[in-house]
Every structure is written in C-alpha cells, then in structure tokens.
C-alpha positions as CSV (number, residue, x, y, z in Angstrom):
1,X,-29.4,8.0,28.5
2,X,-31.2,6.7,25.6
3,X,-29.9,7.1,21.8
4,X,-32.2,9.8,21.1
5,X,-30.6,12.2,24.4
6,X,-27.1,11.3,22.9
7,X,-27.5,12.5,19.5
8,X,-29.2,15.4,20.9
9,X,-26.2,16.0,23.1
10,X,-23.4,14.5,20.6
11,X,-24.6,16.1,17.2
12,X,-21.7,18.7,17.1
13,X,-18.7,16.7,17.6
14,X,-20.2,13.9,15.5
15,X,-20.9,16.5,12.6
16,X,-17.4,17.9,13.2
17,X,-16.0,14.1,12.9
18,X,-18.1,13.8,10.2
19,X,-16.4,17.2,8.2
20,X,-13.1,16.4,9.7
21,X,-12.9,12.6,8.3
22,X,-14.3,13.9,4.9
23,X,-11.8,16.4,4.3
24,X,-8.9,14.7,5.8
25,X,-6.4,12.4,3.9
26,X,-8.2,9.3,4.1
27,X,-11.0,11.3,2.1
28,X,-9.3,13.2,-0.5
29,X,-6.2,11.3,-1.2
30,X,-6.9,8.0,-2.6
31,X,-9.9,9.0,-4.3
32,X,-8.3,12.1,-5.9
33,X,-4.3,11.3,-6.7
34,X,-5.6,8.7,-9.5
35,X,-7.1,12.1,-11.7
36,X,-3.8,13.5,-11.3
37,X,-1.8,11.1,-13.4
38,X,-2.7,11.9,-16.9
39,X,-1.2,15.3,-16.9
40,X,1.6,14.5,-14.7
41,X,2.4,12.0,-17.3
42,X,3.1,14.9,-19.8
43,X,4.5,17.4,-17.0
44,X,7.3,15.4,-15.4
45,X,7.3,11.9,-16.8
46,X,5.6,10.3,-13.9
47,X,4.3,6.6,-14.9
48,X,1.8,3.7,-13.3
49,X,4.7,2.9,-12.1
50,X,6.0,5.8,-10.4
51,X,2.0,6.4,-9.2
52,X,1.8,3.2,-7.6
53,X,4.6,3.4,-5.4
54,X,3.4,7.0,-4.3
55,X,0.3,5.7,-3.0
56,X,2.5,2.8,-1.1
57,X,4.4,5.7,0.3
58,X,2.0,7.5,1.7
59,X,0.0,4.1,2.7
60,X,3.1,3.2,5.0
61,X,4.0,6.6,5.9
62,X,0.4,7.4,7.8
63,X,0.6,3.8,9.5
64,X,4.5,4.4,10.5
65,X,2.5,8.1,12.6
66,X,-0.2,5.7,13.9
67,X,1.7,5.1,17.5
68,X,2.6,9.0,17.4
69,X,-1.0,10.3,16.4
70,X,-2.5,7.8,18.9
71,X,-0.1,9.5,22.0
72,X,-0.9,12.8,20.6
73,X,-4.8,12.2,20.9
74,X,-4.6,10.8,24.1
75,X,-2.5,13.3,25.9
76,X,-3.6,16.6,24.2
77,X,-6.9,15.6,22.7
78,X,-8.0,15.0,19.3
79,X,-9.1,18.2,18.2
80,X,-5.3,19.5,18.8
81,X,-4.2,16.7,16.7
82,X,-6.4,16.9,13.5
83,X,-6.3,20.6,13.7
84,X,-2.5,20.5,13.6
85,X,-2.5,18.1,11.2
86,X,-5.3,19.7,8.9
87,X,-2.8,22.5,9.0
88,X,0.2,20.6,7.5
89,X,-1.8,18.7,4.8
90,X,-3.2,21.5,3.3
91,X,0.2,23.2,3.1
92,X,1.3,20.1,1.2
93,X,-1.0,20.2,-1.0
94,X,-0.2,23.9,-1.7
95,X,3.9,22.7,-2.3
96,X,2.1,20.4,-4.6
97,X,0.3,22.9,-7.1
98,X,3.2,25.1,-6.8
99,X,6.7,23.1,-6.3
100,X,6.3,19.7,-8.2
101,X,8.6,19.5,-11.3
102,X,10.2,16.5,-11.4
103,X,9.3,12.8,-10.3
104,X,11.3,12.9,-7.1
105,X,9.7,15.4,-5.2
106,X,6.5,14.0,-6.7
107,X,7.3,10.6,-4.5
108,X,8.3,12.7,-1.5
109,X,5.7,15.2,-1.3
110,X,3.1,12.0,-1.2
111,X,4.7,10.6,1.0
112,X,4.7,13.7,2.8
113,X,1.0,13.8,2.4
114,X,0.8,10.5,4.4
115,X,3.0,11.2,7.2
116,X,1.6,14.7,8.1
117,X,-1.7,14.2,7.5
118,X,-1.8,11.2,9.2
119,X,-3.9,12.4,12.2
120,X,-6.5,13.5,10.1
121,X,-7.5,9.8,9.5
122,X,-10.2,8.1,12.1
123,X,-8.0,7.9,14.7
124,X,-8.3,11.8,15.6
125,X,-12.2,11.9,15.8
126,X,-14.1,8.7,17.1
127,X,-11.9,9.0,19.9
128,X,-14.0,12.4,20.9
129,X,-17.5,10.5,19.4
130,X,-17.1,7.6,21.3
131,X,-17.2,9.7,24.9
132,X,-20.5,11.2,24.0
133,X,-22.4,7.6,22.8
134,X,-22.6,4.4,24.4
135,X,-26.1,3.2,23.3
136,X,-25.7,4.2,19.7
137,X,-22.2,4.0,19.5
138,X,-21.9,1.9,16.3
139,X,-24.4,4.0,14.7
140,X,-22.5,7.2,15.2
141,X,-19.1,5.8,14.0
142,X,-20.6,4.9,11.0
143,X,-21.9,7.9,10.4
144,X,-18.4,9.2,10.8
145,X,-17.5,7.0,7.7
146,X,-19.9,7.9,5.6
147,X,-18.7,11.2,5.3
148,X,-15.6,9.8,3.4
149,X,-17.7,7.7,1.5
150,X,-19.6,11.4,0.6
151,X,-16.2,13.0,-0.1
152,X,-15.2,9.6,-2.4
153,X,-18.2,10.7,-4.5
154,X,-18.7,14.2,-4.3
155,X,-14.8,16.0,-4.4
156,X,-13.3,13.9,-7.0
157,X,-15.7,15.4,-9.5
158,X,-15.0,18.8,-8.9
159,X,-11.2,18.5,-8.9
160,X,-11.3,17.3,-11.9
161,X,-13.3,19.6,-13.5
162,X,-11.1,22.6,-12.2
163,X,-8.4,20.8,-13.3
164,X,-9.7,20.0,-16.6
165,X,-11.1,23.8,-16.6
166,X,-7.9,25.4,-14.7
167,X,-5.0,23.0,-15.2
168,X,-3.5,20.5,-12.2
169,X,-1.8,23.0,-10.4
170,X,-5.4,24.0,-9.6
171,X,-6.3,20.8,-8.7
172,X,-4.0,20.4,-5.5
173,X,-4.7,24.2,-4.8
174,X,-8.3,23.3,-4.5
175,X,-7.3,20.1,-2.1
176,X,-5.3,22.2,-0.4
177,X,-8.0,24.9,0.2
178,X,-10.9,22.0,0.9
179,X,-9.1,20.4,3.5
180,X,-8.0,23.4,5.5
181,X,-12.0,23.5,6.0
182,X,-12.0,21.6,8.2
183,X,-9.7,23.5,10.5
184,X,-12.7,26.0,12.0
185,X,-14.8,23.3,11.8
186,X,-12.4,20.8,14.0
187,X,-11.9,23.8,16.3
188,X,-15.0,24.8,17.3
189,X,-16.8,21.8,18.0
190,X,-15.1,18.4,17.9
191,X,-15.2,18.2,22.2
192,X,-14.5,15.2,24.0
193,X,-17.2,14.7,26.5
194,X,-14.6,14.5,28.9
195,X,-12.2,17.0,28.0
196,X,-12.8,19.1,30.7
197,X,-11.9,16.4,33.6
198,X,-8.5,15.6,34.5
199,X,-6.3,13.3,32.6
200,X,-4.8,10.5,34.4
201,X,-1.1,10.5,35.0
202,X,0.9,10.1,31.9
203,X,2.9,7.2,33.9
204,X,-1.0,5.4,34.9
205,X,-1.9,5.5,30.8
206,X,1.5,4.4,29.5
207,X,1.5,1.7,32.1
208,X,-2.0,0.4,31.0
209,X,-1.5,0.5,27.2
210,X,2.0,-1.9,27.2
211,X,-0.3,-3.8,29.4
212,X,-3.2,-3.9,27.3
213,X,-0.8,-4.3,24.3
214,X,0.2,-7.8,25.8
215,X,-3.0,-9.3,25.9
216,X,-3.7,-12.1,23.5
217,X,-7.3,-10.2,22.9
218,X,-4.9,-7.0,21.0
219,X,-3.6,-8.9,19.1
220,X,-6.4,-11.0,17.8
221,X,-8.4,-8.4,17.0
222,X,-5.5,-6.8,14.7
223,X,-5.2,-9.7,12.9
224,X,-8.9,-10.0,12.3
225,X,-9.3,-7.1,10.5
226,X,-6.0,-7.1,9.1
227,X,-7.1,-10.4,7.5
228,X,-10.0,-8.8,6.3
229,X,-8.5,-5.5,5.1
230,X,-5.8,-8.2,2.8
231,X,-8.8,-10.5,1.6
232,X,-11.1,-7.4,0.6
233,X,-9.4,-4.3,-0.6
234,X,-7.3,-5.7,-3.7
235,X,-10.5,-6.8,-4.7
236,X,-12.5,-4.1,-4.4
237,X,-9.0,-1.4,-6.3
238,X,-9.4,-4.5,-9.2
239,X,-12.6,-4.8,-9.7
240,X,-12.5,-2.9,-13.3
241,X,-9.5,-4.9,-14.3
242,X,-11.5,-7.8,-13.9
243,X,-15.0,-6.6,-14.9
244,X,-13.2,-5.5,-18.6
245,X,-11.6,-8.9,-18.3
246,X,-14.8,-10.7,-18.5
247,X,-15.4,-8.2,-21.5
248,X,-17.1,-5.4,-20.4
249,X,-16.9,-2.2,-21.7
250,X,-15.4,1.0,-19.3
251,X,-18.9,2.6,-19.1
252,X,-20.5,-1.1,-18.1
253,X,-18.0,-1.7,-15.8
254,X,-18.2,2.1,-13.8
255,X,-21.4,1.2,-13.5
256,X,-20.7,-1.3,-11.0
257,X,-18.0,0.6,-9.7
258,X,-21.2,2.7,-8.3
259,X,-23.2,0.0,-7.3
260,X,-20.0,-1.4,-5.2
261,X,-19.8,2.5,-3.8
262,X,-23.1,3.0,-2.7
263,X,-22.9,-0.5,-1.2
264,X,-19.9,0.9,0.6
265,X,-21.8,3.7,2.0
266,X,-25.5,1.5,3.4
267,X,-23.3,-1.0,4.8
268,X,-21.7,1.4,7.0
269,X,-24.7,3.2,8.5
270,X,-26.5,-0.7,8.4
271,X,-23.4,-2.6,10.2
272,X,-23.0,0.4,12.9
273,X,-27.0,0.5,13.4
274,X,-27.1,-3.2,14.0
275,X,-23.7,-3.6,15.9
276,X,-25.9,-1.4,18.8
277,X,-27.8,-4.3,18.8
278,X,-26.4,-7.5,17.9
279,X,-22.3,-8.8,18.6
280,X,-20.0,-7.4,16.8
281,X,-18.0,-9.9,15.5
282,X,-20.9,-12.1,14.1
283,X,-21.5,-8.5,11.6
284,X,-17.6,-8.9,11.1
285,X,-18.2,-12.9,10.3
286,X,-21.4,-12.0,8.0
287,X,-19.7,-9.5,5.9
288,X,-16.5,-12.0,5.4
289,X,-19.3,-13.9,4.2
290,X,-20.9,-11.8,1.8
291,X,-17.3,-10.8,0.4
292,X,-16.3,-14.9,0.3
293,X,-19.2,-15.4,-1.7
294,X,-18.5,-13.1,-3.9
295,X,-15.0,-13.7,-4.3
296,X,-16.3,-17.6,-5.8
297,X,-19.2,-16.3,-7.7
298,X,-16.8,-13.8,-9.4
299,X,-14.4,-17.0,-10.4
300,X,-16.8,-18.6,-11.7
301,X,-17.1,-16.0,-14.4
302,X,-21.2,-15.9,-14.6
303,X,-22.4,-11.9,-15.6
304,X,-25.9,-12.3,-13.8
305,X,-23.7,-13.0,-10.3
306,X,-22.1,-9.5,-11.0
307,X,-24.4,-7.2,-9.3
308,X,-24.1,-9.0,-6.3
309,X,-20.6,-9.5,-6.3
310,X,-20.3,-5.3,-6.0
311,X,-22.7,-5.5,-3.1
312,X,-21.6,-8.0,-1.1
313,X,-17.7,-6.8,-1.6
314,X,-19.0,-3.5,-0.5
315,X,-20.4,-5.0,2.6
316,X,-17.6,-6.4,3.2
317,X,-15.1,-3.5,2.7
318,X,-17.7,-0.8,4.5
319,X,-17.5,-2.8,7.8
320,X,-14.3,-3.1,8.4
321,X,-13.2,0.5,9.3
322,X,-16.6,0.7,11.6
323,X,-16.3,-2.1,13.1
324,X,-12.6,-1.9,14.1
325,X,-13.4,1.6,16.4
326,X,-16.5,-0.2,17.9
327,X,-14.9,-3.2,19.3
328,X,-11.5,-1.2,20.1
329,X,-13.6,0.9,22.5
330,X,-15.8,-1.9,23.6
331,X,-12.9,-4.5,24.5
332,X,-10.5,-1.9,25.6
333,X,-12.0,0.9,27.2
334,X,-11.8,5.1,26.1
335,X,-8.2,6.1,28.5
336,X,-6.0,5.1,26.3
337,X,-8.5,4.9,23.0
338,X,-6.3,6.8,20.5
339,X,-3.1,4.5,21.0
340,X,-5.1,1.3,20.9
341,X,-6.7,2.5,17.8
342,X,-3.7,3.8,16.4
343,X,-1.9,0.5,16.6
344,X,-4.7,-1.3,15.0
345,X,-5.7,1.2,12.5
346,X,-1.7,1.2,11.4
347,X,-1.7,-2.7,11.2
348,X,-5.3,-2.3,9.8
349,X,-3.9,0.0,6.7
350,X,-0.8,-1.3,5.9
351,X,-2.6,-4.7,5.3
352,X,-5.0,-2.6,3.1
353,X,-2.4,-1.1,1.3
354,X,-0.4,-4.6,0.3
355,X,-3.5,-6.3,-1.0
356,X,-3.7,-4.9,-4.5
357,X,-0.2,-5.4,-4.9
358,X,-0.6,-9.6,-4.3
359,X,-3.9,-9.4,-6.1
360,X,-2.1,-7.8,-9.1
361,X,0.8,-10.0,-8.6
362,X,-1.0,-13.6,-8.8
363,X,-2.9,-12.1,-12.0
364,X,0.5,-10.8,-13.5
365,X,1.9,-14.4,-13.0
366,X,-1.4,-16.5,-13.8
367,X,-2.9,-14.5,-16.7
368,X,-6.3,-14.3,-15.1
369,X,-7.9,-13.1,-11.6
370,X,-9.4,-16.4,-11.1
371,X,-6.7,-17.4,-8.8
372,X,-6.5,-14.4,-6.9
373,X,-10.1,-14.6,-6.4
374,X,-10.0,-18.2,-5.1
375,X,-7.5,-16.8,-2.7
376,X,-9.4,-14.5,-1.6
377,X,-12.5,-16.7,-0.5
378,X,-10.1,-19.1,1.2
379,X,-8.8,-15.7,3.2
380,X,-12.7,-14.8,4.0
381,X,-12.5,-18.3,6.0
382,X,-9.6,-17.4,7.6
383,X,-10.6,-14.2,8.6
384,X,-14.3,-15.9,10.1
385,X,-12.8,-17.9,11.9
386,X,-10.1,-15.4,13.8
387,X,-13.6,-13.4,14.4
388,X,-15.4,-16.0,15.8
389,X,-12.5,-16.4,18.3
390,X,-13.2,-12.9,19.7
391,X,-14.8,-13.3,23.0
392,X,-18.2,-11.3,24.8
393,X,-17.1,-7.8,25.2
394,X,-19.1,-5.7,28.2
395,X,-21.3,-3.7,27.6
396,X,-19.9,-0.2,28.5
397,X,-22.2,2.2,30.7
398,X,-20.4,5.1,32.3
399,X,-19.6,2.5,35.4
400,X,-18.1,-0.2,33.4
401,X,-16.2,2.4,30.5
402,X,-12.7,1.9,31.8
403,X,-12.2,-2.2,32.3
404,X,-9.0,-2.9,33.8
405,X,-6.5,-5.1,31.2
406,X,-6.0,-8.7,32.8
C-alpha cells in the first residue's frame, strides 16, 4: 500500500487524533492555566508559588494514569478511553469555573485535571493511527502533534479574551465546553484498523508486555528521550527569563517565543516526513544536536545567535514526542502499543515536567542561566550518545507488525 492509499484510507481517524490531541489536556492545559493566574491572584490568593506546584501536580498525576490509560487502550480501544476521559476533563473544568474558592481545591482540581484527563494525551490516539500507516507512519504522527501545537496558538487567545471580556469563571467554562468537542468527534471516527478482529487473550498480551518490559531495548529507549525531555524543556519554559536577562524587552523577547513556536510546529511535520525515510534515531541524534548548539551559543551571550537558538531548541523539543510513538511501534510492535507507550510516555513527562524546576534551581543558586545552559549541552551529549546505542528496528509490513520480544 503506498502513502497516498493510506491517507486516503486513514484520513478520518488521523483527523479525529488530530481534534482529539488538540483539545485534550496536553493541548489546553499548559498553554492555558498560566492566563489564569492574574485573577486568581486577587480571587483566592493563589501565588507563583502555589501555580507552580499545580502544574507539578497535574504533570505527575497524568504520568502516575500512564500504565492504567495504556491497559485501558489496549483492552477496550482508544476511542473508549479518550471518549471517557474527554468526558471527565471537561466536567473538571466546569468544577473549576463554578467551585474554586480557595487555594486548596485550586491544587486539587489541577491535579484532578491531570489524573482524569490523562487518556486524552497521545497515548489514546496514535495507538488507532498507527494501525492504518506503515509507509508514512512518521508523517501521520506528526501530524497528530501539530494539532496541539495549533491549539498552543490558537485557544489561548480566545480564553483570554473571554476572560478578559466575561471574567475567569468563563474562561474554564469555555475549556470545559472546547474539550468536550472532541467527544462526537472521538466517537465517530477515531477506528483502529483492526478493531473489528479479535483481541488476543488478555493472559497472551499481559505475558508479552512484562516480557517486552525486561528487555534492555525498553529501557534504553525511555531513557533516551527522558534525557532529552530533561536537557530541552526547562530550556525552552525559560527562554523569556533568559532573553530579558540578556536585556531584552517583553515584546522583543515574545517575539522569539514565536519564532521557537513555529519551529516547534515544522519540526514535527519535517522529523515525521523524514523518519519515513531515514533511521530514526539519527533525527533523534540531529535534533540533540541542534538543541546542544544552541544551548552553547545561548551561554555565550551573543544577540545575532538568538534566532537560531529558538529554532534549533524547537527542533529539538518538536521531535521528541513524534519520535518516541514512531520507534515504540517500530521496535515493539502494535499488540500491546498503548502500555508500551504509556510507560514511556509517563517516564517521558515526568522528566519533562522536572526540568524547569533544575533549570530554575541552578539560576536561583548561580545568579545567571549560563550554568544551566552549559548543563544542558553536556546533557544533549548524553542523550546522543544513548540514541546512537539504539539498534536497526524492522521495518514493519503487515507480515513483520507483531515481532516477538527476545
């Protein structure tokens, strides 16, 4: 089947996956919670404090669901999952806009957020895109990515205008009522290409996940992009810090805020386009790279190095989450997808989620982000290397789709 008959075939569940990702947590939290802070600050007291450990919350509350989403998507399907879960995170966001009035139950419905909307991350829906594409595989998980990197851009400005028109009860109302879009949408047509056929035995998949859970390969692979997630992301939440640092003004430094966000976006659709064609791990290696690079040039304190350091950190940060589904389904096969993924997804987030914190951390103690940004190439290495370890993965026609775990 060539790329073209799978698109042509696939288009629906990718669009749905597309929708579904968009609108799910790892769309509209992050990006949104930050525009809520201001008026929470007058409402209930909540500080940067208080804000920050909400985010943790919610960071290790979606990667403590990761095993439990991943079981859920392989024995019901992923459509059941996000659904479900589509369900409970937009009723959280209603208790939100209509039950928040004190700090406390701000902390706990966020970390609510993360641990019920947890399977409307990834997880959910490349498992059902990656049974309709084998040739253009890494083309249609990036796509799936993009349409977070659509919602980073688009949703935050309309929240906060309604909240700035309406007030911020409105606000969560309106997340509440955008991410139950996606319900219908996850419904009708995210379909695994195999949904239809039996499932094997739950005994047959639970054996072949603990043993593909001991293999060396598992365990590599989650530390790669761990490695990556802890060398890139601080970098990429600090970036204004830094950029007004250096002495640059809030509009100056936005401004490469967007370049680093539509960097995000090209890398994602340019990593998965070329992962089709070239081994994945040497994209993983180029991108640590790029972001290594940019890491030095951004010690070195030089402003012409600047637009480059927001590209290449973008490159760096938009191949991680593509990349990790591609080689999870090339190295490990589609039966027991959603728990693989899961496992290295949770590992994968929580990484993501500590690395502003030790970026913040080394500036706090050094009075600059020189240090932390000397780190950070060092890590890039690190990282490299673990990639380069990862061995030939086969190539995975309908014959070849289930490899058994040696």
């Amino acid at each position: 089947m060539t790329k073209c008959d799978e698109f042509s075939r696939g288009w629906p569940t990718l669009l749905a996956a597309m929708f579904g990702s968009a609108v799910g947590i790892s769309g509209l939290l992050a990006y949104n919670l930050g525009l809520f802070v201001k008026d929470l600050t007058g409402a209930i007291g909540l500080s940067r404090t208080h804000f920050g450990t909400s985010v943790l919350l919610a960071t290790f509350g979606m990667a403590m669901m990761m095993p439990i989403v991943g079981w859920l998507v392989d024995r019901l399907s992923g459509r059941t999952a996000a659904a479900g879960s589509a369900v409970l995170l937009s009723l959280t966001f209603v208790a939100m806009g209509t039950m928040m009035h004190s700090v406390p139950v701000f902390l706990a419905l966020v970390a609510l957020l993360g641990v019920l909307g947890s399977a409307t991350t990834p997880v959910s829906f490349t498992r059902a895109v990656t049974t309709w594409f084998e040739e253009a595989r890494g083309l249609a998980l990036a796509l799936i990515m993009t349409g977070i990197g659509v919602s980073s851009v688009s949703v935050p400005r309309i929240t906060a205008a309604v909240i700035e028109t309406w007030g911020w009860q409105s606000g969560f109302l309106l997340l509440a009522a955008i991410s139950a879009l996606s319900i219908p949408v996850t419904l009708w047509l995210l379909r695994s290409r195999d949904e239809q056929g039996s499932k094997a035995p739950a005994r047959v998949t639970n054996a072949r996940f603990t043993a593909i859970r001991r293999r060396g390969l598992f365990w590599l692979q989650a530390t790669a992009f761990a490695t990556m997630a802890l060398t890139f992301f601080g970098m990429m939440v600090h970036l204004v810090p830094m950029l007004r640092d250096q002495g640059l003004t809030s509009r100056a430094a936005a401004g490469y805020v967007s370049l680093l966000g539509g960097s995000i976006i090209c890398s994602r659709v340019l990593v998965g386009w070329l992962a089709d064609m070239v081994h994945a791990p040497w994209l993983a290696m180029a991108s640590c790279a790029s972001g290594g690079l940019a890491c030095a040039a951004m010690a070195s304190g030089y402003p012409s190095c600047l637009p480059f350091v927001s590209i290449a950190v973008g490159v760096a940060v938009g191949a991680e989450t593509d990349l990790l589904g591609y080689l999870t389904a090339r190295y490990f096969g589609l039966q027991v997808y959603g728990r693989v993924y899961a496992w290295q997804y949770g590992l994968f987030i929580v990484a993501a989620g500590s690395s502003p914190a030790w970026v913040g951390f080394v500036r706090d103690r050094t009075g600059s982000y020189s240090a932390g940004l000397l780190i950070s190439a060092g890590l890039s290495l690190v990282a490299m290397f673990i990639f380069f370890l990862l061995p030939p993965y086969r190539e995975t026609r309908s014959q070849q789709a289930e490899p058994e775990p040696t």
